[in-house]
N, C-alpha and C positions, 0 to 999 in steps of 0.2 A: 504494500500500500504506500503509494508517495504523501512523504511528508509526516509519516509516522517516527513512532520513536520508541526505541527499545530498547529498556535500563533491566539490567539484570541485578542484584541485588547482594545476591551469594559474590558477584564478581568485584563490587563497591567494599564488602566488608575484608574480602581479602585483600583488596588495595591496600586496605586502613591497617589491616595486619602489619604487613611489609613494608611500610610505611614507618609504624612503629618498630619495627623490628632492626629496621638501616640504623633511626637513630639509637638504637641500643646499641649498633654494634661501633658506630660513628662516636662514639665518646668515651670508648675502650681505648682506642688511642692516646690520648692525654695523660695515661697512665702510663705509657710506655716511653715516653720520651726524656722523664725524668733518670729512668734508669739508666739510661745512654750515658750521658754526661756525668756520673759516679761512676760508669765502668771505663770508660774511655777517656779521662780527665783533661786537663788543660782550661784555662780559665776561658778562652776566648770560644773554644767549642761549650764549654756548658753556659755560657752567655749568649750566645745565639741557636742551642736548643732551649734556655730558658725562653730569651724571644719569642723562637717560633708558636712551643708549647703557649704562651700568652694571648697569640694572634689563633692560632689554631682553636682554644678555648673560647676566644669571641667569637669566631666563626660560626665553632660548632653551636654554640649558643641560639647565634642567628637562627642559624639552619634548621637547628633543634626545637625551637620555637613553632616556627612555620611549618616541620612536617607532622609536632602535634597537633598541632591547629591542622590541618589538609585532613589528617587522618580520623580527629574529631567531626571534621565537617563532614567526610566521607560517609564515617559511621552512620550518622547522623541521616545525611541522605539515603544510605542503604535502606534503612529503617523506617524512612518515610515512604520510599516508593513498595517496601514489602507491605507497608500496611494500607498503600493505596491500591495496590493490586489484590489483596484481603477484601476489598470495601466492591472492589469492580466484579472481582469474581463474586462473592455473597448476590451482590444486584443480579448479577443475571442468571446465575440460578434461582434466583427465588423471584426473578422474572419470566423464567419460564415454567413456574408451576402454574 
């Protein structure tokens, strides 16, 4: 049918999964960089992993922000279109009794 539209639901919440699941694994990081620069020493490399580690921390921040938010909204939307298609099916079965 042109001009239709067709939202799957189950495919919206698994977005929102993996979504959440990148930034789980996206802030793992931050923990690893400290250890660099105690095993590898020198002042000017653990000052510019400290750096990085700082920048990368706002980053992820950012980021981190925005893909709970995406994956909230996602949910969100999965949930409204399953319960609109709840409401569409109901009507028309029990418009053709």
């Amino acid at each position: 049918m042109a001009g239709s539209i067709s939202v799957d639901p189950q495919a919206l919440q698994a977005l929102s999964g993996t979504l959440a699941d990148v930034y789980g694994r996206m802030i793992v990081i931050d923990k690893v960089t400290p250890d660099f620069g105690n095993n590898l020493g020198g002042a000017k490399l653990i000052s510019a992993l400290s750096e990085f580690s700082s920048t990368w921390k706002y980053g992820m921040a950012e980021i981190g922000t925005n893909l709970k938010s995406a994956a909230a909204c996602i949910q969100s939307a999965a949930e409204g279109y399953a319960e609109a298609e709840d409401h569409v099916c109901l009507a028309t079965t029990t418009a053709g009794q």
